[in-house]
C-alpha positions, 0 to 999 in steps of 0.5 A: 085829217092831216093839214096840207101844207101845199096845194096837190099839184105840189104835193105829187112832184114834191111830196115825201121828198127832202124840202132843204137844200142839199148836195145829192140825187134829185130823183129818190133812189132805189133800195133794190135789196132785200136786207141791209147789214148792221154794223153790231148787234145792238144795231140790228135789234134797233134796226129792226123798227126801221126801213133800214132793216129787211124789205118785207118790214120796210125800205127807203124807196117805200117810205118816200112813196108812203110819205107822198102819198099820206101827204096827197091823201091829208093822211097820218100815214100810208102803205104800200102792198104787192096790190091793191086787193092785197091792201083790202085783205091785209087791212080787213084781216088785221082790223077785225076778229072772228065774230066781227060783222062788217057793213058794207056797199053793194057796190063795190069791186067784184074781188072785194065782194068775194072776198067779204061773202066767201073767205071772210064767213070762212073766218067767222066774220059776217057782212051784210050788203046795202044799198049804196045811196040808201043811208037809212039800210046802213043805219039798220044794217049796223049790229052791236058787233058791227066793227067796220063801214066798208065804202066805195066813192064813186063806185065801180062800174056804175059810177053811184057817188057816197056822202061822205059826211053822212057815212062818217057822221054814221060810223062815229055814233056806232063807232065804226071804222070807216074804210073807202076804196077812193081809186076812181076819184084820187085825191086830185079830185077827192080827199076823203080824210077831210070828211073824217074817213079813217082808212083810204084804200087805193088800187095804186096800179091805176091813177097813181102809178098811172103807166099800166106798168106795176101792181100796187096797192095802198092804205093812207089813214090814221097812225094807229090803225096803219100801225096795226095794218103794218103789222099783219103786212109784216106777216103776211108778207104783202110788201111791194118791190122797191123797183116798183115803189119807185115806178110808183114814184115817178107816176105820182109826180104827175098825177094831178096833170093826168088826172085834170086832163082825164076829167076833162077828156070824161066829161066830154066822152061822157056828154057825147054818149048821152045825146047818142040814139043806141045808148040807153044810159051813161053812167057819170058823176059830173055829167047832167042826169046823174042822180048824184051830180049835186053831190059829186060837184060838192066834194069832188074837184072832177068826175074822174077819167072812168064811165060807163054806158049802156048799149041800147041793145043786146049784150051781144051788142056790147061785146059787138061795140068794144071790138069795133073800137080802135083808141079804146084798147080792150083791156081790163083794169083803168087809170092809165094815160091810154084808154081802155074798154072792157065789159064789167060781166066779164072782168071786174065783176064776172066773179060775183053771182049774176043776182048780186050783178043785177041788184048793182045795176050791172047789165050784160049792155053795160061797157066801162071806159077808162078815159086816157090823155089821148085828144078827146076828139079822137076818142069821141070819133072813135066812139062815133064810128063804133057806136055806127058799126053796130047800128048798120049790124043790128039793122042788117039783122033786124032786115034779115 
C-alpha cells in the first residue's frame, strides 16, 4: 500500500499531474504517434526504457494516466491495456508458468472464467473454482503449486462482497499473489491495496473512463509484479491508444463526482425494487438484507452504481421488463453516466455452461442495472411503469 497524500476527490482531478507551477498546457497533452525520434544512437538505446521511445513500449500520454491512477488506487504502480480482458490475460500469462495452479472465485466475469477453464488448461495451467464467501474451500483448494488467488469485490452480476482482509491473510501464509477485479466498486468506494492486495484489475471502459466512449483495461499493483506484466504487454502487444489514454484522462477527473452520485442513485433504485410484489430478490451491497451488508459498510465508502434483481416470474419475463424500460438503455456493459440493462444469461455470462451459471446464482429472471447520473426519481418511475407492463402481461395470460 502506497501513502495517499490527498484525499480521492483530488487525486482524480489532480493525480499524475505536474503539482509546481508552471508555464504550459493545463490539460495533458496528446502524444498521438507511434515513435519518437532520437537525436543519436546512444539516445535511442536509452530510450528504449523510456516512454519517449515507440508506443507499443510507453507514451507520455500513458504515463500521466498510469500515475493517476496508481495514485487513486494507493498503488507502486499501473498500466493501461487495449481492455480490460487484455489486462487479466497479460497479467495472468506473465505471472504464471505451465504447471502453475490458480484458485479462484466462482463468481467472476463470464470472460474471465473462460478464460481460466478453457485457454489457460491449454497451457498446462489449472484452476480450481470456490465458493466466493466460503473461506474455508479457498483454504482447501490451495495445492503446493498454487501460485495465484484470483478475486472478484463485489462481484458480477450478484453483487457477493469478499473479505478482503481474510483472502490477503489467506494468500501471505501460502504465498499467493492475490489479483482482484475491483471494477464495480473503483477506488472511490474501495481500495484494495489498503488490505495488502497485491494486483488490482479494473475494466477502465466502465467508471474510470466513465463515457461508454473507449475500451481499457488497467492493473495497479506492486513495482515488481507491474514490471514483469509490462514486459509481457511489450510482447504481446496489448497497449492502449494514446487518444483514448487521454479520453480516460478526462473521465478520471470526475470520477469520484460520478461515482457518489451513482451510489446514491443504487441505493435508492435498489430500496425501491426491494419493497416491489413481482421482484423476488435484489441484489445490493448496501441495501438491507444483503447478506454481506456489514462487511460492504466496513471496507467500502458506497455500494457502488450497479444491482441486480430477480423478476418474480419467468425469464421471459425478464427480457418482457428490460424492453419496457425507457431510461434504462438495454445494453451491455455498465459504469457510464447513462444507465443501462441488460440480462446476465445472455451478456456477461452467456459464454459460460448454464451449470457454472446456476452454482453462481445467476438465473434466467436475473436482469443487472447499471445505475447513471440521470434524477433517481426518473429512474425509479421508469422502473415502476415496467415493473406494471409485465404485471398486467402476466395476469392477462394467467386469465387467458
Amino acid at each position: 500500500m502506497k501513502k495517499h497524500q490527498h484525499h480521492a476527490e483530488t487525486e482524480a482531478v489532480r493525480g499524475g499531474t505536474d503539482l509546481h507551477k508552471k508555464n504550459g498546457p493545463l490539460a495533458t497533452p496528446i502524444y498521438q504517434t507511434s515513435t519518437f525520434e532520437v537525436t543519436d544512437s546512444d539516445q535511442q538505446v536509452r530510450a528504449t526504457s523510456t516512454d519517449m521511445f515507440y508506443t507499443r513500449y510507453g507514451n507520455p500520454t500513458h504515463t500521466v494516466a498510469e500515475k493517476a491512477i496508481a495514485e487513486l488506487e494507493g498503488a507502486d504502480a499501473a498500466l493501461l491495456f487495449a481492455s480490460g480482458m487484455n489486462a487479466i490475460t497479460t497479467s495472468i500469462l506473465s505471472l504464471l508458468k505451465s504447471g502453475d495452479h490458480v484458485v479462484a472465485q466462482r463468481d467472476i466475469y463470464g470472460g474471465a472464467t473462460k478464460f481460466f477453464s478453457q485457454w489457460l488448461p491449454k497451457l498446462g495451467i489449472e484452476t480450481t473454482f470456490v465458493d466466493t464467501v466460503e473461506y474455508d474451500q479457498h483454504a482447501r483448494a490451495i495445492q503446493p503449486n498454487t501460485k495465484l488467488l484470483y478475486l472478484e469485490s463485489p462481484t458480477n452480476p450478484v453483487l457477493r462482497v469478499v473479505d478482503l482482509r481474510k483472502v490477503t491473510a489467506l494468500a501471505r501464509q501460502h504465498n499467493l499473489i492475490t489479483f482482484i477485479d475491483s471494477t464495480f466498486a473503483t477506488p472511490i468506494n474501495q481500495r484494495p491495496a489498503d488490505f495488502g492486495i497485491d494486483l488490482i484489475m479494473h475494466s477502465g471502459t466502465k467508471y474510470y473512463a466513465g463515457h461508454a466512449d473507449l475500451i481499457c483495461g488497467i492493473v495497479a499493483g506492486r513495482k515488481d509484479l507491474i514490471t514483469t506484466i509490462h514486459e509481457t504487454r511489450t510482447t504481446l502487444g496489448g497497449t492502449m491508444d494514446p487518444h483514448a489514454a487521454w479520453l480516460l484522462l478526462r473521465g478520471i477527473k470526475t470520477l469520484a463526482v460520478r461515482v457518489q452520485r451513482q451510489n446514491d442513485n443504487a441505493l435508492r433504485v435498489a430500496q425501491f425494487l426491494a419493497q416491489h410484489a413481482r421482484v423476488r430478490r435484489v441484489h445490493y451491497p448496501f441495501v438491507e438484507g444483503h447478506p454481506q451488508r456489514p462487511l460492504a459498510m466496513e471496507q467500502m465508502q458506497g455500494g457502488g452504481g450497479v444491482l441486480s434483481f430477480e423478476v418474480d416470474g419467468s425469464g421471459e419475463d425478464a427480457r418482457q421488463l428490460s424492453e419496457a424500460l425507457h431510461l434504462f438503455t438495454l445494453a451491455p456493459s455498465l459504469g457510464g453516466v447513462e444507465s443501462l440493462v441488460t440480462i446476465p444469461v445472455l451478456t456477461s455470462h452467456g459464454m459460460i455452461s448454464p451449470e457454472h451459471r446456476q452454482k453462481m446464482g445467476v438465473t434466467e429472471q436475473l436482469i443487472r442495472l447499471s445505475v447513471g447520473i440521470e434524477n433517481a426519481d426518473d429512474l425509479i418511475a421508469d422502473l415502476e411503469q415496467a415493473l406494471t407492463v409485465v404485471t398486467g402481461t402476466h395476469q392477462h395470460a394467467q386469465v387467458g
